[in-house]
PDB file of the backbone (N, CA, C, O) and the ligand in Angstrom, with CONECT records:
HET     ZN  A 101       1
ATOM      1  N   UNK A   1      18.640  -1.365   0.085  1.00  0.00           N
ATOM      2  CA  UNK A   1      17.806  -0.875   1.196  1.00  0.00           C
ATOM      3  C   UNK A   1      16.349  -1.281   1.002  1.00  0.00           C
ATOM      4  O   UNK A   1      15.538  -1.300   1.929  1.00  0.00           O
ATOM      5  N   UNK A   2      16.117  -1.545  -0.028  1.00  0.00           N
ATOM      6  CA  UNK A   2      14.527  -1.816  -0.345  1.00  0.00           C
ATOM      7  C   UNK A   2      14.474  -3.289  -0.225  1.00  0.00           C
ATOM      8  O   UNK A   2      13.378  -3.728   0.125  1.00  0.00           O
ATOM      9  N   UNK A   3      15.438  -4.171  -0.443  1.00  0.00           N
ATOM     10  CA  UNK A   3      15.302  -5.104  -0.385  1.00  0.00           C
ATOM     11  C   UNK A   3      15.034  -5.608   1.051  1.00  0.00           C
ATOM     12  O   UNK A   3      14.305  -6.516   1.449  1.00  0.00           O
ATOM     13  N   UNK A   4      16.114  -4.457   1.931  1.00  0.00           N
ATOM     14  CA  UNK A   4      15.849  -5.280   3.038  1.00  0.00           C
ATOM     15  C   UNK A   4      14.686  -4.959   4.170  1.00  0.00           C
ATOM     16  O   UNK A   4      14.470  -5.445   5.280  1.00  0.00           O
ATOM     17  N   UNK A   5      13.994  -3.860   3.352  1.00  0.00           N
ATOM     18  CA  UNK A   5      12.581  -3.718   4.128  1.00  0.00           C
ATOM     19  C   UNK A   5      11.680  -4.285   3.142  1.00  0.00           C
ATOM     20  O   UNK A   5      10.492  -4.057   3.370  1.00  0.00           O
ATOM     21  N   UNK A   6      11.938  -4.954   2.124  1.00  0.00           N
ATOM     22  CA  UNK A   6      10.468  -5.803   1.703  1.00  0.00           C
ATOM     23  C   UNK A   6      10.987  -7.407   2.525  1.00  0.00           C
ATOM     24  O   UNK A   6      10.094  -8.205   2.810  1.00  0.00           O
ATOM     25  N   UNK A   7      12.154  -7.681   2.783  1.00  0.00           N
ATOM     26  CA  UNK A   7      12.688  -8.743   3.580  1.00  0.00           C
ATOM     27  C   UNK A   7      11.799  -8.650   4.762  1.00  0.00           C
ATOM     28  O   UNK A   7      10.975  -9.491   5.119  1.00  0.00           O
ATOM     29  N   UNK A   8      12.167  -7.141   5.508  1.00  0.00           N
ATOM     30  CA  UNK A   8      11.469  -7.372   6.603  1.00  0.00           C
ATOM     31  C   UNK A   8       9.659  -7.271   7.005  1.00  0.00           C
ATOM     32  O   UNK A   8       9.085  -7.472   8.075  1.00  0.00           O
ATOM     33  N   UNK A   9       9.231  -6.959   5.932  1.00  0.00           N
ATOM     34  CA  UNK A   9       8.164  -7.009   5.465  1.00  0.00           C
ATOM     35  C   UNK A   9       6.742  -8.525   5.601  1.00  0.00           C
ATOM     36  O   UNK A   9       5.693  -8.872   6.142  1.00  0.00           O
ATOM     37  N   UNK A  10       8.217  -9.041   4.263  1.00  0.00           N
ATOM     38  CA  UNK A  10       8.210 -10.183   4.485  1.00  0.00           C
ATOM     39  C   UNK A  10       8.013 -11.326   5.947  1.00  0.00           C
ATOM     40  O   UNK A  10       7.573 -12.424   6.287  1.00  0.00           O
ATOM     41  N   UNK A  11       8.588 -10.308   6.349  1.00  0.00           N
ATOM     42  CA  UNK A  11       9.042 -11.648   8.144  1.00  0.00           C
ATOM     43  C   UNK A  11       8.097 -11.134   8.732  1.00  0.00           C
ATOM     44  O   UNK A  11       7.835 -11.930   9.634  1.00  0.00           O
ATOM     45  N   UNK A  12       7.203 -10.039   8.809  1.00  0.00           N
ATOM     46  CA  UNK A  12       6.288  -9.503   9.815  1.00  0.00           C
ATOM     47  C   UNK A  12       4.848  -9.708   8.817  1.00  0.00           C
ATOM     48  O   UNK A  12       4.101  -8.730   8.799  1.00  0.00           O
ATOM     49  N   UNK A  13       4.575 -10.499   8.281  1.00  0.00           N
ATOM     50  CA  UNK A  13       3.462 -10.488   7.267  1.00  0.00           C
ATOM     51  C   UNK A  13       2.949  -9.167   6.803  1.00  0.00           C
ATOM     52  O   UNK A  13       1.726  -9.030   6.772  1.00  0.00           O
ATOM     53  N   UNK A  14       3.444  -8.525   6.566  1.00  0.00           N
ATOM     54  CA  UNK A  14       3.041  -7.424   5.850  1.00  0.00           C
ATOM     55  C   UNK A  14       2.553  -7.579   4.341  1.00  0.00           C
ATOM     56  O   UNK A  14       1.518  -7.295   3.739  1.00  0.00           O
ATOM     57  N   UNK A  15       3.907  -8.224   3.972  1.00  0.00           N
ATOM     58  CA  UNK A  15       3.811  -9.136   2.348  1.00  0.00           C
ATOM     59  C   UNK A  15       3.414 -10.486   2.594  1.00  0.00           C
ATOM     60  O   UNK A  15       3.571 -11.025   3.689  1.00  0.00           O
ATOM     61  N   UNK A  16       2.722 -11.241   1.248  1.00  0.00           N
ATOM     62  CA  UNK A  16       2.321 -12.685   1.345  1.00  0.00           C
ATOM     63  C   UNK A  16       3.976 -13.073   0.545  1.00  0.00           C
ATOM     64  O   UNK A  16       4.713 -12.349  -0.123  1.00  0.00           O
ATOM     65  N   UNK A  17       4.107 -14.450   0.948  1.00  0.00           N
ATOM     66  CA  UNK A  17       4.663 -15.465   0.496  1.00  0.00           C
ATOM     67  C   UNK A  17       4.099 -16.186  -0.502  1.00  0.00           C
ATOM     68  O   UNK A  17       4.727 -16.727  -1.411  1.00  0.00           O
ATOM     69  N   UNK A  18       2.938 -16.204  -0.351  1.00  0.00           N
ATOM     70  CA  UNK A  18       2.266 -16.659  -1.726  1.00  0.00           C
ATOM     71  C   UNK A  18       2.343 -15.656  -2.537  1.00  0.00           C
ATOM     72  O   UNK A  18       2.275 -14.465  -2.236  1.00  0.00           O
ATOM     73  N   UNK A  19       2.553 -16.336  -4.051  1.00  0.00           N
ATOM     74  CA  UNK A  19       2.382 -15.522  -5.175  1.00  0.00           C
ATOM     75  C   UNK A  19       1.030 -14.866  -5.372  1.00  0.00           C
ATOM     76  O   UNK A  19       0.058 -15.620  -5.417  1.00  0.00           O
ATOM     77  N   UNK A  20       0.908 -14.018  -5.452  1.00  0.00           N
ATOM     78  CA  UNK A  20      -0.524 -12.669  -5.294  1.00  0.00           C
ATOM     79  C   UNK A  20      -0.777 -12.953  -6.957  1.00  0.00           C
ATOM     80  O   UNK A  20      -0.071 -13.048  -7.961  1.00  0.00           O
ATOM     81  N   UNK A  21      -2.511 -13.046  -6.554  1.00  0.00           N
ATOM     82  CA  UNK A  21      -3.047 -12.875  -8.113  1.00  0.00           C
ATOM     83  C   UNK A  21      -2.823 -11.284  -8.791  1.00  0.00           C
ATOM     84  O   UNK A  21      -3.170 -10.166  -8.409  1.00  0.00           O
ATOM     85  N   UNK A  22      -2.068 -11.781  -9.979  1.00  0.00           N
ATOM     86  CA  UNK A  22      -2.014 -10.227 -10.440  1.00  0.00           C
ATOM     87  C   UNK A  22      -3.603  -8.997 -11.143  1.00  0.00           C
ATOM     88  O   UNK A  22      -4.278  -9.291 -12.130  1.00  0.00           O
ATOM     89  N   UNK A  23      -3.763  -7.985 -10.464  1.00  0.00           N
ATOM     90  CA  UNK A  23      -4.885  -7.629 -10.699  1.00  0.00           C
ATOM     91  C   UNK A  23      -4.765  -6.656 -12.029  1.00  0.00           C
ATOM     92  O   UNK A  23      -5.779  -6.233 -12.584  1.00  0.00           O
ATOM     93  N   UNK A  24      -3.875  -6.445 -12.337  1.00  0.00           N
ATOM     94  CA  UNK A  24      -3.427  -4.528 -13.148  1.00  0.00           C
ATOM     95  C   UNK A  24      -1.860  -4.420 -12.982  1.00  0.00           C
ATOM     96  O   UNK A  24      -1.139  -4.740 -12.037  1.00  0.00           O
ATOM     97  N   UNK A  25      -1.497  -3.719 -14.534  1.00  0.00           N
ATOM     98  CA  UNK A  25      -0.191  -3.393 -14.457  1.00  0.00           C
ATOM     99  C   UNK A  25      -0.342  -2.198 -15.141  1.00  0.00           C
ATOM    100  O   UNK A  25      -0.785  -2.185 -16.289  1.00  0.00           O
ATOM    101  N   UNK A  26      -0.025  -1.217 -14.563  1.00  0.00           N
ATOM    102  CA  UNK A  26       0.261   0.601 -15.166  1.00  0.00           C
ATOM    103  C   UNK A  26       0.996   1.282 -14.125  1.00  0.00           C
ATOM    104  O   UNK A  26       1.503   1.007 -13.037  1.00  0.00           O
ATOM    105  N   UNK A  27       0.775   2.824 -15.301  1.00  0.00           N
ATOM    106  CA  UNK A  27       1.388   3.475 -13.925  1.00  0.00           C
ATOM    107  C   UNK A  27       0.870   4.102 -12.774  1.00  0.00           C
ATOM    108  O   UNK A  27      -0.338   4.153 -12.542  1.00  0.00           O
ATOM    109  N   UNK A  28       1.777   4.599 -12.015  1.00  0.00           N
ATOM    110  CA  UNK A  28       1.274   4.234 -10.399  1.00  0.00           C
ATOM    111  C   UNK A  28       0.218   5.690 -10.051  1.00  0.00           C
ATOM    112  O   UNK A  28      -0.094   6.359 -11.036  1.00  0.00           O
ATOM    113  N   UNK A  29      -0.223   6.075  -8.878  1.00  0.00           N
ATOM    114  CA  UNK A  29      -1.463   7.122  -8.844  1.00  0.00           C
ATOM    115  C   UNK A  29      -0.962   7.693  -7.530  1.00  0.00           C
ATOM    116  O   UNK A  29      -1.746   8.174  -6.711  1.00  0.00           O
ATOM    117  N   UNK A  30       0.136   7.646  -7.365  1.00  0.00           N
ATOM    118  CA  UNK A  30       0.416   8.144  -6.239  1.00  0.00           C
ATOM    119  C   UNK A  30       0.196   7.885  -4.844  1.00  0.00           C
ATOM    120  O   UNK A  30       0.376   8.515  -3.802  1.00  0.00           O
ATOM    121  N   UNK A  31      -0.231   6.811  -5.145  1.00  0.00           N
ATOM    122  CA  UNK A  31      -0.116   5.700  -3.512  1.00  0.00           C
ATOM    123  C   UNK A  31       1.020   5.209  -2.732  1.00  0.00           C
ATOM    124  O   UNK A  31       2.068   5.011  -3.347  1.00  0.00           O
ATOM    125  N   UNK A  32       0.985   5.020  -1.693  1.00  0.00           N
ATOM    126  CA  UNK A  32       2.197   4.083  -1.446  1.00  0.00           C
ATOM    127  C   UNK A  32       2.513   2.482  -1.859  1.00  0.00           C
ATOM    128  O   UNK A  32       1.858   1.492  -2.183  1.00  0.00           O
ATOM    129  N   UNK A  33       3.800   2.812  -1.664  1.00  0.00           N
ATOM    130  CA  UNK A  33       4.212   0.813  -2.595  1.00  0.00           C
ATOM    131  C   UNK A  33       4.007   0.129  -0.957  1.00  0.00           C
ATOM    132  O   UNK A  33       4.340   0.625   0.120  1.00  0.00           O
ATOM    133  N   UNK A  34       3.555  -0.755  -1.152  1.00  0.00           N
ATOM    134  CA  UNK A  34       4.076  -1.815  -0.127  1.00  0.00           C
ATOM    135  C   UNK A  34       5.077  -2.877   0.283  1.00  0.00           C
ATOM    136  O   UNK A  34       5.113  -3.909   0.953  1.00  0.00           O
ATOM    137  N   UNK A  35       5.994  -1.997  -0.564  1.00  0.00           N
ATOM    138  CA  UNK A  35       7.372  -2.630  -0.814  1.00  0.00           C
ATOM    139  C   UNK A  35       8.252  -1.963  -0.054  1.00  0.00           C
ATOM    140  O   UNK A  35       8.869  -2.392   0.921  1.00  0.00           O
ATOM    141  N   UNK A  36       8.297  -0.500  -0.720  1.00  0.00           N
ATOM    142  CA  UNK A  36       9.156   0.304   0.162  1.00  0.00           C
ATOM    143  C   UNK A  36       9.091   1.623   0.918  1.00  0.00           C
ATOM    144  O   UNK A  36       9.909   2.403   1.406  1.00  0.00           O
ATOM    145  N   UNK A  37       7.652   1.531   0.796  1.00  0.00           N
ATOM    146  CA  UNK A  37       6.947   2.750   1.611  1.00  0.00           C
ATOM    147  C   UNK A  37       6.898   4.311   0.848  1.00  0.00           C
ATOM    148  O   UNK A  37       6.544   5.408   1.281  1.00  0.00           O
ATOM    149  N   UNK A  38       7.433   3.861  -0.516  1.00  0.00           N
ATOM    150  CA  UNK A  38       7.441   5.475  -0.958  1.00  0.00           C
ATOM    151  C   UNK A  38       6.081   5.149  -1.848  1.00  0.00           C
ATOM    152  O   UNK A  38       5.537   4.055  -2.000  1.00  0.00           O
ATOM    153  N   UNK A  39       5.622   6.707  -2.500  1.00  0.00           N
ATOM    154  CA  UNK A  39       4.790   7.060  -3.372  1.00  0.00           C
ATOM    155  C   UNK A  39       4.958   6.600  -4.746  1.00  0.00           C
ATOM    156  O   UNK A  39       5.963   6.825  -5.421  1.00  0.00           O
ATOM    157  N   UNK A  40       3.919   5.938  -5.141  1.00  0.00           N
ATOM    158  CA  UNK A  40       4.403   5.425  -6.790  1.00  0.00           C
ATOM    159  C   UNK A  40       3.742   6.325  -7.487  1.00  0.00           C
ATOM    160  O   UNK A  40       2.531   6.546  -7.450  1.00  0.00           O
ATOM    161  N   UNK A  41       4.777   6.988  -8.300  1.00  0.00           N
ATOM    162  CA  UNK A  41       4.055   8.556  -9.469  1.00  0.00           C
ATOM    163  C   UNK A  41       3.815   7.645 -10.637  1.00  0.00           C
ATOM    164  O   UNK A  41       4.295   6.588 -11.047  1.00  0.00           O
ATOM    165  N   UNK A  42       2.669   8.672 -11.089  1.00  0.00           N
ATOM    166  CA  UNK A  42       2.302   8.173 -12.566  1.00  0.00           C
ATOM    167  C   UNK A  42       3.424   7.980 -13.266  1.00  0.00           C
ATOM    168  O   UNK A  42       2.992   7.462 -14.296  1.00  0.00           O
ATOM    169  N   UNK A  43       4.883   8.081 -13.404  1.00  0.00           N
ATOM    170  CA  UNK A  43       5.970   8.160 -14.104  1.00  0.00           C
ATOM    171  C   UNK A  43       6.643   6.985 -13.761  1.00  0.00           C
ATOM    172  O   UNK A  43       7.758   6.776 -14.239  1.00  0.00           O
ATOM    173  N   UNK A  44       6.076   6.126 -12.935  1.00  0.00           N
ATOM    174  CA  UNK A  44       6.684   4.725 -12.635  1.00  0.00           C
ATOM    175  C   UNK A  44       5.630   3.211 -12.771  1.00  0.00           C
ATOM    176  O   UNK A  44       4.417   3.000 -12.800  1.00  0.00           O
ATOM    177  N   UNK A  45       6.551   2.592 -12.814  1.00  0.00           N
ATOM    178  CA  UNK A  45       5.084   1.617 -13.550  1.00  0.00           C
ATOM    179  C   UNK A  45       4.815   0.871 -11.688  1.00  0.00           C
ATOM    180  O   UNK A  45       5.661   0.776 -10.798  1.00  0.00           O
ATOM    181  N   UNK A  46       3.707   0.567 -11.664  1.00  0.00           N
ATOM    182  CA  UNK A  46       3.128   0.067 -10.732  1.00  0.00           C
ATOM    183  C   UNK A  46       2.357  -1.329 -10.997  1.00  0.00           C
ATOM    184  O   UNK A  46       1.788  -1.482 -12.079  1.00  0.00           O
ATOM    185  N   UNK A  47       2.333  -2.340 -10.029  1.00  0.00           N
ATOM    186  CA  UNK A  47       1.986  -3.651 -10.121  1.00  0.00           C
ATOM    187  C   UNK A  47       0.952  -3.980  -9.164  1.00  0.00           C
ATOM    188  O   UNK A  47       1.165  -4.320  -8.001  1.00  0.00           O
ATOM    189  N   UNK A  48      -0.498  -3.825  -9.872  1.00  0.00           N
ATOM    190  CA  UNK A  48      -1.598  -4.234  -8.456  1.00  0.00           C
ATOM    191  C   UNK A  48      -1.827  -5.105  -8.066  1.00  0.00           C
ATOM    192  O   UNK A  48      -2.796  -5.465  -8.735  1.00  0.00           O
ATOM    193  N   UNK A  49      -1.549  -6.126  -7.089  1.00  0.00           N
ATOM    194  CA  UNK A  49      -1.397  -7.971  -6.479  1.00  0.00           C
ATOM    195  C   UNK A  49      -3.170  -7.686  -5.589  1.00  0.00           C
ATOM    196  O   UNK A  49      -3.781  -6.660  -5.288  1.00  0.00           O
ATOM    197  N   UNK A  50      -3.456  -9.089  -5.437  1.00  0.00           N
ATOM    198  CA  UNK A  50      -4.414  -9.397  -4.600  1.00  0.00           C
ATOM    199  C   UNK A  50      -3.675 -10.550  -3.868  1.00  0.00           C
ATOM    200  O   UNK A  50      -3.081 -11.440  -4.476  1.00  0.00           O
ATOM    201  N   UNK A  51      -3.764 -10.460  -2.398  1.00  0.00           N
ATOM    202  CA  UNK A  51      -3.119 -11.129  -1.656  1.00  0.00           C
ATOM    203  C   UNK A  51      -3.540 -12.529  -1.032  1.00  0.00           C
ATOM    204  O   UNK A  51      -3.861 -12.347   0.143  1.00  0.00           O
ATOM    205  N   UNK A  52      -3.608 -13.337  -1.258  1.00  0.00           N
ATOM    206  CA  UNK A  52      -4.948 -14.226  -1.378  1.00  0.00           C
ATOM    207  C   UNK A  52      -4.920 -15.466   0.196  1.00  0.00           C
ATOM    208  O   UNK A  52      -5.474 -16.549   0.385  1.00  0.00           O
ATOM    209  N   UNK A  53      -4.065 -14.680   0.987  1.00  0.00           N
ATOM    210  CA  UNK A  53      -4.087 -14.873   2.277  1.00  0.00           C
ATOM    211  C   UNK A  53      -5.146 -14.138   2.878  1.00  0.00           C
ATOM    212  O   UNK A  53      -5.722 -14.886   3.668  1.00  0.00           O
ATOM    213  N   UNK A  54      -5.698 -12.917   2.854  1.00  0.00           N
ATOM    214  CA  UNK A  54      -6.585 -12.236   3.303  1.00  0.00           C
ATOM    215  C   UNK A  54      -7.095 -10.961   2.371  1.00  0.00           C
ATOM    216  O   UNK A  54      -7.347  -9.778   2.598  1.00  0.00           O
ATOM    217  N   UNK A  55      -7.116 -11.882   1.121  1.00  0.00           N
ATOM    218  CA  UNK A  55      -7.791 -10.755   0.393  1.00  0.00           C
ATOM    219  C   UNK A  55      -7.345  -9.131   0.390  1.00  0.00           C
ATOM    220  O   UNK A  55      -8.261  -8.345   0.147  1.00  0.00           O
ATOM    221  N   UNK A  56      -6.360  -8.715   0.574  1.00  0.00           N
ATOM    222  CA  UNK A  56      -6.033  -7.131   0.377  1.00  0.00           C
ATOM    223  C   UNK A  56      -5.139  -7.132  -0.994  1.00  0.00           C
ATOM    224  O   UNK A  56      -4.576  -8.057  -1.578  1.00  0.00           O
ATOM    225  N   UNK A  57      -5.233  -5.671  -1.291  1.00  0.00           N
ATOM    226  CA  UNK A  57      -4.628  -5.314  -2.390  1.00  0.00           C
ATOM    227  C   UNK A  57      -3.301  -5.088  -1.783  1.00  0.00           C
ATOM    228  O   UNK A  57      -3.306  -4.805  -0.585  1.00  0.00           O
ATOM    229  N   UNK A  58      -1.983  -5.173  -2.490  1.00  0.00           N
ATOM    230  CA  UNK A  58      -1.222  -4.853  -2.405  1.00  0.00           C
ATOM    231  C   UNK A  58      -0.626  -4.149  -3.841  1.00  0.00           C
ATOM    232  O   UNK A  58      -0.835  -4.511  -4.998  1.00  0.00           O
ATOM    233  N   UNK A  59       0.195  -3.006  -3.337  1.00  0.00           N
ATOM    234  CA  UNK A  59       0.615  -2.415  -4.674  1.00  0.00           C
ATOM    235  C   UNK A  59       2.066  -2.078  -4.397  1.00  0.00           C
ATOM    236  O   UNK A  59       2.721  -1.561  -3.492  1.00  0.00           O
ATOM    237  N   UNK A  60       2.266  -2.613  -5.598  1.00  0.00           N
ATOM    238  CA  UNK A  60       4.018  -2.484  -5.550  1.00  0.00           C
ATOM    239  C   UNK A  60       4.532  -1.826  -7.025  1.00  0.00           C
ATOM    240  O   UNK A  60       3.949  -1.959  -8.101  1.00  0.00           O
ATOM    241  N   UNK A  61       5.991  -0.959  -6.735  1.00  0.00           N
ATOM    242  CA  UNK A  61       6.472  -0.913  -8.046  1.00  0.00           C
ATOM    243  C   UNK A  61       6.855  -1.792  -8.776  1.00  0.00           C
ATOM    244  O   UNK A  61       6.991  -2.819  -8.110  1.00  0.00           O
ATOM    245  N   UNK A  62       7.209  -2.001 -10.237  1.00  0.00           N
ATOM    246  CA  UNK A  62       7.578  -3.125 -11.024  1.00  0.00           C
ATOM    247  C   UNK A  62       8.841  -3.817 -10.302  1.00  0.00           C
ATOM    248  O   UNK A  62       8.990  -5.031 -10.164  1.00  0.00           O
ATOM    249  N   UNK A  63       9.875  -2.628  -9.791  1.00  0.00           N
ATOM    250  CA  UNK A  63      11.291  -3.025  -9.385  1.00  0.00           C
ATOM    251  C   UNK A  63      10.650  -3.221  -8.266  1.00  0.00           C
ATOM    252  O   UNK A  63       9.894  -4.117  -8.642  1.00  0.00           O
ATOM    253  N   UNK A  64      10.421  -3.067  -7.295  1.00  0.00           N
ATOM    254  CA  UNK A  64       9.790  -3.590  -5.685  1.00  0.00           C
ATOM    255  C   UNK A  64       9.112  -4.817  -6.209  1.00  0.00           C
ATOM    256  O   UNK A  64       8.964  -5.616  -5.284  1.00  0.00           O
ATOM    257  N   UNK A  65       8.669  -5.244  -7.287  1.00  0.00           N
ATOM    258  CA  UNK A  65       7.620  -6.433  -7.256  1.00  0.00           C
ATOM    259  C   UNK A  65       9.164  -7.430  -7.506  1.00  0.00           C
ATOM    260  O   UNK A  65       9.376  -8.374  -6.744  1.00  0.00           O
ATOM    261  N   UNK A  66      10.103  -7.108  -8.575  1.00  0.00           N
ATOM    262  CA  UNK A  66      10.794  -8.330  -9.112  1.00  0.00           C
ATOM    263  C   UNK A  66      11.755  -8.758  -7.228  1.00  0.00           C
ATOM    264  O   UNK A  66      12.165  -9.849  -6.834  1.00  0.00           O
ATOM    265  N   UNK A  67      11.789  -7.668  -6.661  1.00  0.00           N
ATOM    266  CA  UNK A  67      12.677  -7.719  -5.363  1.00  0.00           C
ATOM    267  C   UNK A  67      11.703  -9.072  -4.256  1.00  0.00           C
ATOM    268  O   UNK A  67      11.985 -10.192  -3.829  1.00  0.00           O
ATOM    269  N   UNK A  68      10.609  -8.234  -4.178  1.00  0.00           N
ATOM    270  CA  UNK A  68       9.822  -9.202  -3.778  1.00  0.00           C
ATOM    271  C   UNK A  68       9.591 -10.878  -4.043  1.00  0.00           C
ATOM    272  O   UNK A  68       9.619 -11.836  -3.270  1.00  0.00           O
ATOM    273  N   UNK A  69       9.420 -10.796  -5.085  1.00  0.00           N
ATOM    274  CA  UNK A  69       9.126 -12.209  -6.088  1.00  0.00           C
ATOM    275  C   UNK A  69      10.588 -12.832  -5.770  1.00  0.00           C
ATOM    276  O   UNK A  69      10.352 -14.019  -5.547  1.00  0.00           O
ATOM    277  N   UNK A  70      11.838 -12.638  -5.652  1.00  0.00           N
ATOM    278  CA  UNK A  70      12.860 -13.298  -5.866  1.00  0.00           C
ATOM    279  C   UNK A  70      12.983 -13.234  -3.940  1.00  0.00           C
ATOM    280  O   UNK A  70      13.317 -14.310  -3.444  1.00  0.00           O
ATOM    281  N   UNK A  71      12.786 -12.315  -3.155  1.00  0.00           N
ATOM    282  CA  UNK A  71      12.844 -12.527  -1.904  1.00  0.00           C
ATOM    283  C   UNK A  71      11.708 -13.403  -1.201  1.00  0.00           C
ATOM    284  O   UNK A  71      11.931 -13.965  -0.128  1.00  0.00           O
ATOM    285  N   UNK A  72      10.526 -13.489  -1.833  1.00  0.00           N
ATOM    286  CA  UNK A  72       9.420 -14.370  -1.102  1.00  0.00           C
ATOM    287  C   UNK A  72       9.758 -15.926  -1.543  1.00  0.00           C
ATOM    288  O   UNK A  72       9.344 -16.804  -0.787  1.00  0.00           O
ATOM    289  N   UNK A  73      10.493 -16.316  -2.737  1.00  0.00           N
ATOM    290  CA  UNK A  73      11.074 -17.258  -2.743  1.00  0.00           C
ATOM    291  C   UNK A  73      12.601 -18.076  -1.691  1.00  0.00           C
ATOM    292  O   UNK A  73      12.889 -19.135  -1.133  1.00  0.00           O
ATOM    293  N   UNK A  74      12.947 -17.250  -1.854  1.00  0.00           N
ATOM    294  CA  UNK A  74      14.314 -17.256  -0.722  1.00  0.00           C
ATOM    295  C   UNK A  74      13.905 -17.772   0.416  1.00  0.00           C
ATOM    296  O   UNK A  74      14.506 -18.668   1.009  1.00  0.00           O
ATOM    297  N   UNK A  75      12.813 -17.218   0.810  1.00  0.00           N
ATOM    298  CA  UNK A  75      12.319 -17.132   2.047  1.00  0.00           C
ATOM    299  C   UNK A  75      12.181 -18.430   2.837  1.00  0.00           C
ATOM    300  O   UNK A  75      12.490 -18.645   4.009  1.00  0.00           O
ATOM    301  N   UNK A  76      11.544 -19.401   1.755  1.00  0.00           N
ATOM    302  CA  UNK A  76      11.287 -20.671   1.780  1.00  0.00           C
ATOM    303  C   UNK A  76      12.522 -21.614   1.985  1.00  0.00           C
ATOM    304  O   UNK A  76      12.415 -22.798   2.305  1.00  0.00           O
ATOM    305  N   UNK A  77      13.500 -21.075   1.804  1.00  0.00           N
ATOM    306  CA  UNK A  77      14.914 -22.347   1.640  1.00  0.00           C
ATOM    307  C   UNK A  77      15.560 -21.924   3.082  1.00  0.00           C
ATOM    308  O   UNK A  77      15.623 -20.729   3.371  1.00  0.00           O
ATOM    309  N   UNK A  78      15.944 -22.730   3.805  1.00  0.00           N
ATOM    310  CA  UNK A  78      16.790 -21.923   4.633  1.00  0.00           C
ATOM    311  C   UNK A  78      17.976 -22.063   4.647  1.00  0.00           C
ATOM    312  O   UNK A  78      18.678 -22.992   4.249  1.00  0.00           O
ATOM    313  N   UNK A  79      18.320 -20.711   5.317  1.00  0.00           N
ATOM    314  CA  UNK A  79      19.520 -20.369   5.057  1.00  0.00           C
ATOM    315  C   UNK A  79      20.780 -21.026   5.431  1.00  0.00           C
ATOM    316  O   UNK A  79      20.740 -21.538   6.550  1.00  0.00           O
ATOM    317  N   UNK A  80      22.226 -21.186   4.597  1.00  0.00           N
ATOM    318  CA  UNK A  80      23.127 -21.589   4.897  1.00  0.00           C
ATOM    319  C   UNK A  80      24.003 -21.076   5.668  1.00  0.00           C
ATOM    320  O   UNK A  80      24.313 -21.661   6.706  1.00  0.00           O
ATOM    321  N   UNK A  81      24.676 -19.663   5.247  1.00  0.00           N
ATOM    322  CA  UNK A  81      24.925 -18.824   5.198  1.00  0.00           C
ATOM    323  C   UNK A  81      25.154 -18.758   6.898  1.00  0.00           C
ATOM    324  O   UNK A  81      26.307 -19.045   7.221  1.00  0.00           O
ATOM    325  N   UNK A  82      24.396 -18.483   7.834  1.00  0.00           N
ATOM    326  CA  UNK A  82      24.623 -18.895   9.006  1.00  0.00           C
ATOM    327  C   UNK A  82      25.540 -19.735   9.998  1.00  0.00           C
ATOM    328  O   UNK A  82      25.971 -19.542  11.135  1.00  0.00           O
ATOM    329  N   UNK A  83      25.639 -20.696   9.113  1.00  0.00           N
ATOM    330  CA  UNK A  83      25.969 -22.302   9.603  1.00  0.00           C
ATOM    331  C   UNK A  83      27.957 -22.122   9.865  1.00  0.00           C
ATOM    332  O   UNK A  83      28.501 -21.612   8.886  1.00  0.00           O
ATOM    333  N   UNK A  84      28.504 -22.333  10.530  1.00  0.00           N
ATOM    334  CA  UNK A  84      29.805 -22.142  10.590  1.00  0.00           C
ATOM    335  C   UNK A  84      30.180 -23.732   9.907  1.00  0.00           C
ATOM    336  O   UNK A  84      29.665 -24.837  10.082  1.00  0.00           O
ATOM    337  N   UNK A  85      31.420 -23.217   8.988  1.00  0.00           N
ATOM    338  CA  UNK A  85      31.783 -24.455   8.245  1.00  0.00           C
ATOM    339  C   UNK A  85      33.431 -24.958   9.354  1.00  0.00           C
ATOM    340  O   UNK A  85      34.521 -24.431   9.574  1.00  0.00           O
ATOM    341  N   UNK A  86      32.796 -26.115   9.733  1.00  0.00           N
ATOM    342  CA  UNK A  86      33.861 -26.831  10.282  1.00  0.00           C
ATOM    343  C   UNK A  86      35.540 -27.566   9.618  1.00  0.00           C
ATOM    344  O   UNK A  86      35.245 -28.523   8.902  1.00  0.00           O
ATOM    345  N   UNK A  87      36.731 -27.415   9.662  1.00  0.00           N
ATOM    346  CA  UNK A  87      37.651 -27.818   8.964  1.00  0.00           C
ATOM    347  C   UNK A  87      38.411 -28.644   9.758  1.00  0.00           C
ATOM    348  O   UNK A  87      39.413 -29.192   9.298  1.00  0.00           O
TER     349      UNK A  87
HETATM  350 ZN    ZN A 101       8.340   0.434  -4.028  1.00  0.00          ZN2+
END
């Protein structure tokens, strides 16, 4: 489920496609992730990005960041998966 709202995230620029300069890695302060819309508690580790499309912070959890990172890549190939295979 998280994946597929940082997916859709993704498709509405919410998230960059570019890899974000990493600013800070600890735990989180009770903000929201921009991954999956929940609160990151001090009891979870948190990942602070600078987005270098328009300069904003983005903050994600560690697990929302690796989801991200492997979905903003994807993003780029297109898909097969679609394509009906002819026999
Ligand atoms: Zn998250």
């Amino acid at each position: 489920m998280t994946r597929q709202l940082i997916r859709l995230r993704l498709r509405d620029g919410r998230l960059p496609h570019d890899r974000a300069v990493e600013l800070g890695f600890g735990p989180g302060s009770g903000q929201e992730c921009d991954g999956c819309g929940t609160a990151i508690t001090a009891r979870q580790a948190m990942t602070l990005r600078l987005d270098t499309e328009d300069w904003s912070e983005i903050r994600l959890h560690d697990e929302c960041f690796q989801i991200w990172d492997d979905e903003r890549l994807k993003a780029w190939q297109p898909s097969r998966e679609s394509t009906p295979v002819k026999k």
